[in-house]
C-alpha positions as CSV (number, residue, x, y, z in Angstrom):
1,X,-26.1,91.9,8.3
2,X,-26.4,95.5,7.0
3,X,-23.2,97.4,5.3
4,X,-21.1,93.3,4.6
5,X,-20.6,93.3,8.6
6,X,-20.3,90.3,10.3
7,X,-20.1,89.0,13.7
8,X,-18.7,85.9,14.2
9,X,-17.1,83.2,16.6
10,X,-15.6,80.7,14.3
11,X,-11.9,79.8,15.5
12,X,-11.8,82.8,18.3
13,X,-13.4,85.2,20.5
14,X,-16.3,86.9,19.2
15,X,-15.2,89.5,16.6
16,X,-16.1,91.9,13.6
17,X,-16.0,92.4,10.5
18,X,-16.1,95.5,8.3
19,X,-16.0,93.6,4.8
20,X,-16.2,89.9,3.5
21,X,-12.6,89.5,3.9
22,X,-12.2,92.1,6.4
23,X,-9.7,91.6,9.3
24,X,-10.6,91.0,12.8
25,X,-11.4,93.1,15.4
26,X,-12.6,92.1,18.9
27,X,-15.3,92.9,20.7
28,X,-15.7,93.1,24.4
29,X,-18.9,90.8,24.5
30,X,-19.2,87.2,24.6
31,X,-22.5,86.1,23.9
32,X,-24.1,87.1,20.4
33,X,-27.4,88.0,21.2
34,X,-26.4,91.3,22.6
35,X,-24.0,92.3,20.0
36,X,-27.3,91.4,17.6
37,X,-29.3,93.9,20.3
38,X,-26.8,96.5,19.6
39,X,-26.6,96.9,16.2
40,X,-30.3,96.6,16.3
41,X,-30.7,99.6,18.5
42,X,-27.8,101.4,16.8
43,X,-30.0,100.7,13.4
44,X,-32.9,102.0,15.2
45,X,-31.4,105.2,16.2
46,X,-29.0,106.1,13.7
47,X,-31.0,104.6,10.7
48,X,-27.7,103.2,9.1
49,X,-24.9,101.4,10.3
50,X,-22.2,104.3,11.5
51,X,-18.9,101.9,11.1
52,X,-16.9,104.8,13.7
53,X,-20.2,104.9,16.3
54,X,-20.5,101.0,16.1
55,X,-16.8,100.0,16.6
56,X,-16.7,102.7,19.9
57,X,-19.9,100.3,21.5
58,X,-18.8,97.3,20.6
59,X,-14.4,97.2,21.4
């Protein structure tokens, strides 16, 4: 993933991570694929991952 961000399920919900050892933040979606979608699109539109723009879309 772009910028050390991570999206992962291992021992929770899904959740994020700004960071290798950054902390956990949940996100409102359950299945992957459409968290992968909307960092995709937000890629495609802003041309870089805005960390502020992303955690609004995602939690």
């Amino acid at each position: 993933m772009p910028d050390k961000i991570r999206v992962d399920t291992y021992d929770k919900e899904p959740h994020l991570h700004f960071g290798l050892k950054g902390i956990h933040i949940p996100i409102k979606f359950n299945e992957l694929e459409i968290v992968g979608l909307i960092i995709i699109l937000h890629l495609n539109k802003y041309g870089k991952i805005n960390k502020k723009r992303l955690k609004e879309i995602l939690i």
